[in-house]
MIDOSE-1310 file (N, C-alpha, C; in nm, 2 decimals, decimal comma, always signed):
residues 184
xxxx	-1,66/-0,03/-4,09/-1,64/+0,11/-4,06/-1,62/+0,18/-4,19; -1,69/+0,28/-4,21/-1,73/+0,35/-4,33/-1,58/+0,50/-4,31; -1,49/+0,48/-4,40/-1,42/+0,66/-4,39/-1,41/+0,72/-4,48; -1,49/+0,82/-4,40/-1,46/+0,95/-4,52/-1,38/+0,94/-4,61
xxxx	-1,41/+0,95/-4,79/-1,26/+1,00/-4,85/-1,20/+1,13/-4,84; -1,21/+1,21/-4,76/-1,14/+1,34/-4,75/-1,04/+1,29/-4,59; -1,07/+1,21/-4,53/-0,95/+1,14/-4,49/-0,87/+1,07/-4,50; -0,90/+0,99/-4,58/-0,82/+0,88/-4,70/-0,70/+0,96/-4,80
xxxx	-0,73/+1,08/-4,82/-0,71/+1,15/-4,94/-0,67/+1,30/-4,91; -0,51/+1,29/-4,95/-0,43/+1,40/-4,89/-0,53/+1,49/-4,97; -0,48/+1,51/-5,11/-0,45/+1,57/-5,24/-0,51/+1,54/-5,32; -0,61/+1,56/-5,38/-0,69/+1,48/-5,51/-0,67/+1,63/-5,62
xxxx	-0,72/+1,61/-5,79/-0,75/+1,64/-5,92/-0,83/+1,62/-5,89; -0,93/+1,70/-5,94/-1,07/+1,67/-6,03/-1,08/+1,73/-6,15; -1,11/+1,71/-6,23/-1,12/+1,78/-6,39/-1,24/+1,77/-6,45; -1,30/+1,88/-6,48/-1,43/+1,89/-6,58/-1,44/+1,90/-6,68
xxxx	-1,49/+1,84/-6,75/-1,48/+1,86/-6,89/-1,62/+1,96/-6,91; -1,58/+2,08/-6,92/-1,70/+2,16/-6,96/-1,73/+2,19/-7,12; -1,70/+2,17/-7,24/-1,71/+2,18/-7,34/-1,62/+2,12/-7,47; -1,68/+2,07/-7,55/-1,47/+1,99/-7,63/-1,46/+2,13/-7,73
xxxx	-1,53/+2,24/-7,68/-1,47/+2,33/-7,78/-1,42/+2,50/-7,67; -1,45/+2,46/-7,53/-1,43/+2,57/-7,46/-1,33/+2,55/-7,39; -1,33/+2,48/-7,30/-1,25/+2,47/-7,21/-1,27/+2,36/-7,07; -1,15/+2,29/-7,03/-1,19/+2,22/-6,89/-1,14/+2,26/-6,77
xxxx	-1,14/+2,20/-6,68/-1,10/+2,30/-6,53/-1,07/+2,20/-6,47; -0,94/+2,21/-6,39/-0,91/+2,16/-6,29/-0,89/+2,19/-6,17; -0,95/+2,12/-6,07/-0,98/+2,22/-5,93/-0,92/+2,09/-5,84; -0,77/+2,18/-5,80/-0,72/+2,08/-5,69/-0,75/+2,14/-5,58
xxxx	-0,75/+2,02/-5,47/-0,81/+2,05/-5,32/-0,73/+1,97/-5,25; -0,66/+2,07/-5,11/-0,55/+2,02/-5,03/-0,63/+1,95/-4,92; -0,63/+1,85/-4,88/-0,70/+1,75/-4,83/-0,59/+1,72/-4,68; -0,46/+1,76/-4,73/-0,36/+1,78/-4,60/-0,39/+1,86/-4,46
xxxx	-0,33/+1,80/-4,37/-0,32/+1,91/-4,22/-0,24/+2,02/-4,25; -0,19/+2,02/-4,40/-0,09/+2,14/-4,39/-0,05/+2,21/-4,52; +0,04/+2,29/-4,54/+0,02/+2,37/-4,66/+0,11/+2,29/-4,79; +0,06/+2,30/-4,92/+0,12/+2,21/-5,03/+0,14/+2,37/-5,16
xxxx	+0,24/+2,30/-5,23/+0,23/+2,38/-5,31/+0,25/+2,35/-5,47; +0,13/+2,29/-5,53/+0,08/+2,27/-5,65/+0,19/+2,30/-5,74; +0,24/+2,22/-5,85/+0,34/+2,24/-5,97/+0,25/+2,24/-6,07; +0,27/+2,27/-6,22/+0,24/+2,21/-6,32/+0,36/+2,22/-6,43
xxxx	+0,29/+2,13/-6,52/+0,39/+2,15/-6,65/+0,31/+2,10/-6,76; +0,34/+2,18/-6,83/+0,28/+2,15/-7,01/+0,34/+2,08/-7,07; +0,23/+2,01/-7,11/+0,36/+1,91/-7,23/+0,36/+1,96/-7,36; +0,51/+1,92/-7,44/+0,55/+2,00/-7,54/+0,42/+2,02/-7,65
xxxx	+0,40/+2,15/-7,67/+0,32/+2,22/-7,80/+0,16/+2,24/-7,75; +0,16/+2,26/-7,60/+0,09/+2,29/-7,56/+0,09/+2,41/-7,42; -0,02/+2,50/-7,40/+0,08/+2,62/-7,36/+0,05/+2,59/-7,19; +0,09/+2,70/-7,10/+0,11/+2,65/-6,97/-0,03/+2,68/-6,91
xxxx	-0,07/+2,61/-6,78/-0,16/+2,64/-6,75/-0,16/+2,82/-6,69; -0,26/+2,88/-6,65/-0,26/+3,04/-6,60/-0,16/+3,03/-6,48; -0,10/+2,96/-6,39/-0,04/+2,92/-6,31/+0,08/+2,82/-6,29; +0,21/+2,81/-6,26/+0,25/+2,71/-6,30/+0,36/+2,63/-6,17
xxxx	+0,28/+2,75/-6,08/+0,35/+2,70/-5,88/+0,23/+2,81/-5,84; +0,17/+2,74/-5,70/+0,06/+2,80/-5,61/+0,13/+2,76/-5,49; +0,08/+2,85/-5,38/+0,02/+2,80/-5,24/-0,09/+2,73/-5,22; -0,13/+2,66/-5,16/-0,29/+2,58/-5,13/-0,29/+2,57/-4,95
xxxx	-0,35/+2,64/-4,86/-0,33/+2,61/-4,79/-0,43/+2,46/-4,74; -0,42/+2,39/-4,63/-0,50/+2,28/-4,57/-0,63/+2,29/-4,59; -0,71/+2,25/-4,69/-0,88/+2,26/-4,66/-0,92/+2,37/-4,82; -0,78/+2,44/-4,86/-0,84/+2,52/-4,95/-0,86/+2,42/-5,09
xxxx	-0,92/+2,50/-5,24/-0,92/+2,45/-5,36/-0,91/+2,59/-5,45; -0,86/+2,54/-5,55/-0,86/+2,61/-5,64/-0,90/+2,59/-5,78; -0,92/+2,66/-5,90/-0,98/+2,59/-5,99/-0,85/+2,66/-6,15; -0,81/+2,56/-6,19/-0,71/+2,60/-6,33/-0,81/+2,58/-6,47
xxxx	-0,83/+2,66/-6,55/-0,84/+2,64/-6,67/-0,77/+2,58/-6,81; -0,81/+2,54/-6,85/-0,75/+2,48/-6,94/-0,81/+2,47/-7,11; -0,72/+2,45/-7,22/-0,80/+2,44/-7,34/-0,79/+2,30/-7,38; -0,89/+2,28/-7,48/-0,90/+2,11/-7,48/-0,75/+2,10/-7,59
xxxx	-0,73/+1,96/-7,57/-0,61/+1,95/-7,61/-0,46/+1,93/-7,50; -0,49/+1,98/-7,39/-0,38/+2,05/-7,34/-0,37/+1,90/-7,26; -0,20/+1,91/-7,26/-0,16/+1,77/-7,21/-0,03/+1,82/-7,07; -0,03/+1,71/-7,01/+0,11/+1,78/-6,87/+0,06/+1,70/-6,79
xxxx	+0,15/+1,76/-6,66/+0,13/+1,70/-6,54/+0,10/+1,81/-6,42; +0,05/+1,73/-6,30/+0,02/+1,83/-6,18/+0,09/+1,78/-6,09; +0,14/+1,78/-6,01/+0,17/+1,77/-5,86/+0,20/+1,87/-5,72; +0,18/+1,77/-5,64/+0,21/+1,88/-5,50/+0,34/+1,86/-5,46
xxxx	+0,43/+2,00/-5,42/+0,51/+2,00/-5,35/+0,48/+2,00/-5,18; +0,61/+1,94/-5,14/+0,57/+1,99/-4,98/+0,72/+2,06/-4,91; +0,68/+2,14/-4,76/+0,76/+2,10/-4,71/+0,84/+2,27/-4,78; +0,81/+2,37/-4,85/+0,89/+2,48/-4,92/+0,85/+2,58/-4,84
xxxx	+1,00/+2,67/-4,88/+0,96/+2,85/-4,85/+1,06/+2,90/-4,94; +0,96/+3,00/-5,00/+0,97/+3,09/-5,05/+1,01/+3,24/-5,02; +1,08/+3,33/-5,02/+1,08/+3,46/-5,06/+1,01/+3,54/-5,12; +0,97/+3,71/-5,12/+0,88/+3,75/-5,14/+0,89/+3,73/-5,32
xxxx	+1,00/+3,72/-5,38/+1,08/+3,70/-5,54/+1,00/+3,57/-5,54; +0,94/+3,47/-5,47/+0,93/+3,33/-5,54/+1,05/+3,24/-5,53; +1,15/+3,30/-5,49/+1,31/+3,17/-5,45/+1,30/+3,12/-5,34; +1,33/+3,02/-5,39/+1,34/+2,95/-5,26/+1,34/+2,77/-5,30
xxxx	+1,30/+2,65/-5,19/+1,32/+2,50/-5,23/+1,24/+2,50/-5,18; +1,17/+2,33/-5,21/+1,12/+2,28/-5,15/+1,16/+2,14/-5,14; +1,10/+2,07/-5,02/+1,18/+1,92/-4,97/+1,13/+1,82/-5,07; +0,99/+1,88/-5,10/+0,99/+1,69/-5,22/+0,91/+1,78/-5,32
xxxx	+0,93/+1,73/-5,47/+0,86/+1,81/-5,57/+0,92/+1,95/-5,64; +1,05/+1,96/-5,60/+1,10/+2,13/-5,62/+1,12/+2,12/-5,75; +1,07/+2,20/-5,82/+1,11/+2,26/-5,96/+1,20/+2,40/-6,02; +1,29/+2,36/-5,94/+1,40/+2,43/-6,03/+1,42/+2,61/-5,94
xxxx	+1,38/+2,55/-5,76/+1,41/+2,60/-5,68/+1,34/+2,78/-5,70; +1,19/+2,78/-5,70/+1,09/+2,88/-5,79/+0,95/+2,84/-5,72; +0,87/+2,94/-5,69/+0,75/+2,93/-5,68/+0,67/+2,86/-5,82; +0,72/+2,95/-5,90/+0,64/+2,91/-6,02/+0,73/+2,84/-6,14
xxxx	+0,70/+2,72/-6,14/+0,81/+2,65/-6,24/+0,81/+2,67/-6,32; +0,77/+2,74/-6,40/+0,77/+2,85/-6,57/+0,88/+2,71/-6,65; +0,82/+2,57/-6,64/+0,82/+2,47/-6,77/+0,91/+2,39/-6,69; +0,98/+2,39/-6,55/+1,02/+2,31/-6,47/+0,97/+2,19/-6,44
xxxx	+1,02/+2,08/-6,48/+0,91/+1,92/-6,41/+0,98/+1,90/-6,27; +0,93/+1,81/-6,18/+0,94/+1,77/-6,04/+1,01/+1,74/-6,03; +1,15/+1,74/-5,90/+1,24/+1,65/-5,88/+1,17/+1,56/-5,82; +1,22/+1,45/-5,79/+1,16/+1,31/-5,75/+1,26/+1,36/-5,60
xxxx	+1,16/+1,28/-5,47/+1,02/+1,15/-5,51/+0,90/+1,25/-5,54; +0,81/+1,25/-5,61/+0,70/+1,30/-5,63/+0,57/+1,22/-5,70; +0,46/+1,24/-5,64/+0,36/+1,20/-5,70/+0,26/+1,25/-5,81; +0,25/+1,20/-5,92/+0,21/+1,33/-6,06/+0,08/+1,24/-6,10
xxxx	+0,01/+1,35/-6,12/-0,12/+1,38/-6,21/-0,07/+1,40/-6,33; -0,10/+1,30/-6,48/-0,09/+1,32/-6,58/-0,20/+1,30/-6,65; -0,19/+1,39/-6,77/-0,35/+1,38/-6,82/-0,34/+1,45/-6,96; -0,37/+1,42/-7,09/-0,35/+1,45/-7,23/-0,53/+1,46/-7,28
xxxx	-0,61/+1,58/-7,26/-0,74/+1,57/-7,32/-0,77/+1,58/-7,46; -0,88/+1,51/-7,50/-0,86/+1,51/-7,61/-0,95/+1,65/-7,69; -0,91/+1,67/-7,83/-0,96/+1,77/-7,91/-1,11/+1,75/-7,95; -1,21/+1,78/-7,94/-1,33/+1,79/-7,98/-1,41/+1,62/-7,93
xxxx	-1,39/+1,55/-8,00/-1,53/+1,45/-7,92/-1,43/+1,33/-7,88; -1,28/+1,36/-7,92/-1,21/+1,27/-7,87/-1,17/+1,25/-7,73; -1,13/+1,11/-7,67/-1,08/+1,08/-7,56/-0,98/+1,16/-7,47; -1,00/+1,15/-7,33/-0,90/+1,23/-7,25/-0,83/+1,07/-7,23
xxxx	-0,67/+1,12/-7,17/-0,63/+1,03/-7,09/-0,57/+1,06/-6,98; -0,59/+1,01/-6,88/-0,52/+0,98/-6,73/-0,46/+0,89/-6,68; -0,37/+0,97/-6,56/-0,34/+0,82/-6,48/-0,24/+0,91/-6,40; -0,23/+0,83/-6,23/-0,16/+0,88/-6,13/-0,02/+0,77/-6,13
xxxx	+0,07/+0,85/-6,17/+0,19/+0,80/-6,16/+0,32/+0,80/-6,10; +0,33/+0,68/-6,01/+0,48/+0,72/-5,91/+0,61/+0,64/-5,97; +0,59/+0,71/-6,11/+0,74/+0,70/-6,18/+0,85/+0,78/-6,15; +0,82/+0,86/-6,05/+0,93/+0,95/-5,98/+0,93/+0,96/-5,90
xxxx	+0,85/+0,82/-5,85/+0,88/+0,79/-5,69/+0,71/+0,90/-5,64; +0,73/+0,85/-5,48/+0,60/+0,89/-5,42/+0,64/+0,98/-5,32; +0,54/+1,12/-5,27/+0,53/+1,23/-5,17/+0,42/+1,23/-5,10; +0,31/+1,22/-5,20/+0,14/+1,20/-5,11/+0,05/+1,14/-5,16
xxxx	-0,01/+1,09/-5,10/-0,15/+1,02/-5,14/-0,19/+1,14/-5,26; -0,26/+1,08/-5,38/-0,35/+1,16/-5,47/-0,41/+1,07/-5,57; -0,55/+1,18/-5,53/-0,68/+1,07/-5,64/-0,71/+1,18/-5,71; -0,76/+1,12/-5,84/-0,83/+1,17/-5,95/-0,96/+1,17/-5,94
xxxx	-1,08/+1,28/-5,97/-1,23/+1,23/-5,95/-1,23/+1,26/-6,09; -1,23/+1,23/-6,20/-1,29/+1,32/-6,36/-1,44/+1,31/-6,31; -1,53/+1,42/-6,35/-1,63/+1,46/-6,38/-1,71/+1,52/-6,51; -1,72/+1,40/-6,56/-1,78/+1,44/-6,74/-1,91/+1,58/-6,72
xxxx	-1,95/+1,61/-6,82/-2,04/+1,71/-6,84/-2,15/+1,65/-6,91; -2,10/+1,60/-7,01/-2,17/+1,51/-7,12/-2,22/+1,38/-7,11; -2,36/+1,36/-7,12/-2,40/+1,21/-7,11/-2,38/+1,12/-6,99; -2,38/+0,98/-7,07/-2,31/+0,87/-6,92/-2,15/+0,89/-6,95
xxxx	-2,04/+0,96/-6,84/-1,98/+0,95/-6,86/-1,86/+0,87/-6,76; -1,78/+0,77/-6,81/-1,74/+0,68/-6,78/-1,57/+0,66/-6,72; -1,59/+0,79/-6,70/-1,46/+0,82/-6,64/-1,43/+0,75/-6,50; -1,32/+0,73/-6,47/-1,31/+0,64/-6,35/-1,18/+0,71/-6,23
xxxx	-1,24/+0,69/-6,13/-1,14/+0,76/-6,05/-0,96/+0,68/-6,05; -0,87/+0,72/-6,02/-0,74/+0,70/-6,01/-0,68/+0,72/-5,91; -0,59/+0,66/-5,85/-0,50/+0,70/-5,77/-0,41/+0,64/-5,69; -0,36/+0,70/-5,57/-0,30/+0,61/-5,42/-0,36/+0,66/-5,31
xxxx	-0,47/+0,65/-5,26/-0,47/+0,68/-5,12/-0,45/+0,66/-5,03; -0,35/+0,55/-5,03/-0,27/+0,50/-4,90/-0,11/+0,60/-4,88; -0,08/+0,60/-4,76/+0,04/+0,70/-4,74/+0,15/+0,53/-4,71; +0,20/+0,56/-4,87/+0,36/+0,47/-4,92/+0,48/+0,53/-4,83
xxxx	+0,47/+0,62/-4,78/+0,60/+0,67/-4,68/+0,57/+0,59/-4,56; +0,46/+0,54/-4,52/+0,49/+0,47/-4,41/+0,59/+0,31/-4,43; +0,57/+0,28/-4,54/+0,59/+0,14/-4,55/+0,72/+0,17/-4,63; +0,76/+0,26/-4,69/+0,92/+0,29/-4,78/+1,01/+0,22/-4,67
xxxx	+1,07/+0,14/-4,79/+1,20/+0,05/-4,80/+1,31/+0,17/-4,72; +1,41/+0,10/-4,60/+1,49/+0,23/-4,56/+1,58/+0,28/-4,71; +1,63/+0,20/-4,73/+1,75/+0,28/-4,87/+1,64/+0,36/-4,97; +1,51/+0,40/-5,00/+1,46/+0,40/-5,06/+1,38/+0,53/-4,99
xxxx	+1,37/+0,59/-4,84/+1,37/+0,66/-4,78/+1,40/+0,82/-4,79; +1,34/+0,89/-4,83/+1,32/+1,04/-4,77/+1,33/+1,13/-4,69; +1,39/+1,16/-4,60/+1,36/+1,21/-4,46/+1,35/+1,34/-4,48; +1,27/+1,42/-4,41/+1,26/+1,54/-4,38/+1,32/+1,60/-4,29
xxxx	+1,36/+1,77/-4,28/+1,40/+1,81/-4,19/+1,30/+1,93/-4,15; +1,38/+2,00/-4,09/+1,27/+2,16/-4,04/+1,15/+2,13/-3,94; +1,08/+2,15/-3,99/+0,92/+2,09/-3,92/+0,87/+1,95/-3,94; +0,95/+1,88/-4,01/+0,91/+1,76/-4,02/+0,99/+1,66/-3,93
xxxx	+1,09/+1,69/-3,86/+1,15/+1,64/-3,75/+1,18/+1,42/-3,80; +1,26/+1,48/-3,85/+1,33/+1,33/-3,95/+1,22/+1,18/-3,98; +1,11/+1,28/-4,00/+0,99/+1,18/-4,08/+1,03/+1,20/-4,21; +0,93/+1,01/-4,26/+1,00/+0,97/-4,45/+0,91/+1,09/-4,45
xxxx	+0,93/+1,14/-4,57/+0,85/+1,29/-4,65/+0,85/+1,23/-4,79; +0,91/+1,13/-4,86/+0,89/+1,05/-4,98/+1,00/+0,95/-4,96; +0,93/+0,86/-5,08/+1,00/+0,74/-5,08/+1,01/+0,75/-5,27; +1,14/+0,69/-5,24/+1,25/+0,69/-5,43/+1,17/+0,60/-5,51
């Protein structure tokens, strides 16, 4: 039995490398039945993405620019509401209780997209990391521009909340009616 990866796959990155002197793009796509809300963060001496908290609803994408060089992380919040100001929480991934985390990193559990590109004909690096614990499935697709390019996908597409250890457990409340929503 053959499945779709857009059913496999809450949440995926994809990143283009469009030029090592212009710029690359990252276009996340909410692969969820439901609404997420994208974080980022710069890593030190590099500046923020144009965005740095979104809405995404179920099915939508968006696309972030970026300058080569530029290193950080991405992840999806879930599970938040906001005020018309941007205040507000969210249940997994909250940054510093803000739509827009203006240099905020994720409270754990969260699942993060990390990625340091390189400057001109040098190396990117990646990798999907649940060192702060897990919230959703998320894959990486890199898409070179240039040549054979040998980028390789990344990720978890399996949902880790079903199998989370109880002491290690998450539960949700609100609309999520005391389902794990991350595991520690």
């Amino acid at each position: 039995v053959v499945v779709p990866w857009k059913l496999l796959t809450f949440f995926f990155v994809l990143f283009t490398l469009l030029s090592c002197t212009f710029s690359n793009i990252f276009t996340i796509t909410n692969n969820c039945p439901y609404t997420i809300w994208p974080g980022t963060l710069a890593g030190a001496g590099t500046p923020p993405l144009p965005t740095t908290g979104f809405q995404l609803d179920s099915g939508q994408a968006v696309k972030l620019t970026s300058v080569p060089g530029w290193s950080g992380r991405i992840w999806a919040r879930t599970g938040c509401t906001f005020d018309a100001t941007g205040i507000g929480k969210c249940q997994t991934g909250d940054c510093g209780g803000r739509l827009e985390c203006d240099g905020n990193g994720a409270a754990p559990p969260t699942s993060l997209f990390e990625i340091t590109l390189g400057l001109g004909n040098q190396q990117d690096y990646y990798d999907v990391s649940m060192v702060d614990g897990y919230n959703l499935p998320l894959l990486v697709l890199p898409r070179g521009v240039y040549g054979n390019s040998a980028c390789n996908s990344t990720g978890c597409v399996t949902d880790l909340n079903r199998g989370c250890p109880k002491e290690l457990q998450v539960v949700g409340g609100d609309g999520y009616q005391g389902s794990v929503i991350g595991c520690k």
